[in-house]
C-alpha positions in Angstrom: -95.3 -168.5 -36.4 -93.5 -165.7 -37.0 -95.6 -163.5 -39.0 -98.4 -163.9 -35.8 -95.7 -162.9 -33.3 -94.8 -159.8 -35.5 -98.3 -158.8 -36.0 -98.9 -158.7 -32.4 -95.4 -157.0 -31.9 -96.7 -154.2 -33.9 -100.0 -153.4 -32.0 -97.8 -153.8 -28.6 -95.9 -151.1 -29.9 -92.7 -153.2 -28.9 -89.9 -152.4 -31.7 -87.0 -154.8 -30.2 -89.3 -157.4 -30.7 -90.5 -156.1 -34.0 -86.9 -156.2 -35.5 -85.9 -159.4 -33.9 -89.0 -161.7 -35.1 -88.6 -160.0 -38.5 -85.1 -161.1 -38.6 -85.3 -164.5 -37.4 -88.1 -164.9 -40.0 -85.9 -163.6 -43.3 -83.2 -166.4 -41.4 -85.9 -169.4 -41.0 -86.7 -168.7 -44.5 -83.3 -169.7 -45.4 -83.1 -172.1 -43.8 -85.9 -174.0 -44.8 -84.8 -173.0 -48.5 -81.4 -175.1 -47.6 -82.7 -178.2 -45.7 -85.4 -178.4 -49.0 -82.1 -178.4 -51.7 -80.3 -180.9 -49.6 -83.4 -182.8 -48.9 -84.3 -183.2 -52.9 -80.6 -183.5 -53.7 -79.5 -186.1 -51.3 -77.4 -188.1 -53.7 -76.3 -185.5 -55.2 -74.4 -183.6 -52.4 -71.3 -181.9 -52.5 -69.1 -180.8 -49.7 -69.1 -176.8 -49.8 -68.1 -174.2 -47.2 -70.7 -172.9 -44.8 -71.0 -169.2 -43.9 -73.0 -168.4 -41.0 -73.9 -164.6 -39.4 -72.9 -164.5 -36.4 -76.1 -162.4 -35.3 -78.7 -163.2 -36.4 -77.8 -166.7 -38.2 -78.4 -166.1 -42.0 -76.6 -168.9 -43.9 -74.8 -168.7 -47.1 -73.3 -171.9 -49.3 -70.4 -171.3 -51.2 -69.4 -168.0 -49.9 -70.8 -165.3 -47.8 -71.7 -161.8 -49.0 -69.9 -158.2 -47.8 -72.5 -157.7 -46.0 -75.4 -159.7 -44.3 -78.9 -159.1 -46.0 -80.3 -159.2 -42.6 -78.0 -157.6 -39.8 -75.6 -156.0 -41.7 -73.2 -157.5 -39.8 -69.6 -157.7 -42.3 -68.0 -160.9 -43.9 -65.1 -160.8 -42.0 -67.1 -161.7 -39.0 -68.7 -164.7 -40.7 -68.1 -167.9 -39.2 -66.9 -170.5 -41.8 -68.4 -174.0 -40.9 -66.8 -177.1 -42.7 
């Protein structure tokens, strides 16, 4: 749905709305990439620390990066979910 909502975003000339859809679409793509490993791996599953951006939600396994690929937004603000 995403890709629509930024299309018409663009021709409304409305950038706020632009950069949010755009981010929440890199995020649900992530997301979907993570419930699709867990999904195909389910006996396989080992406990590993969460990293979640608190902005715009981008989630990391294992550890989180300096930086988030989306927001920007540093590590150190990460929330670590057990």
């Amino acid at each position: 749905m995403y890709p629509v909502m930024i299309k018409q975003a663009e021709a409304d000339g409305e950038n706020g709305a632009i950069m949010s859809f755009t981010n929440a679409n890199a995020v649900e793509e992530v997301h979907a990439g993570l419930f699709k490993n867990a999904f195909d791996n389910l006996s396989g599953l080992k406990e590993e620390d969460i990293w979640v951006c608190p902005v715009c939600g981008d989630t990391f396994v294992g550890s989180a990066p300096a930086n988030c690929p989306v927001c920007a937004t540093p590590r150190e603000k990460f929330m670590l979910i057990k």
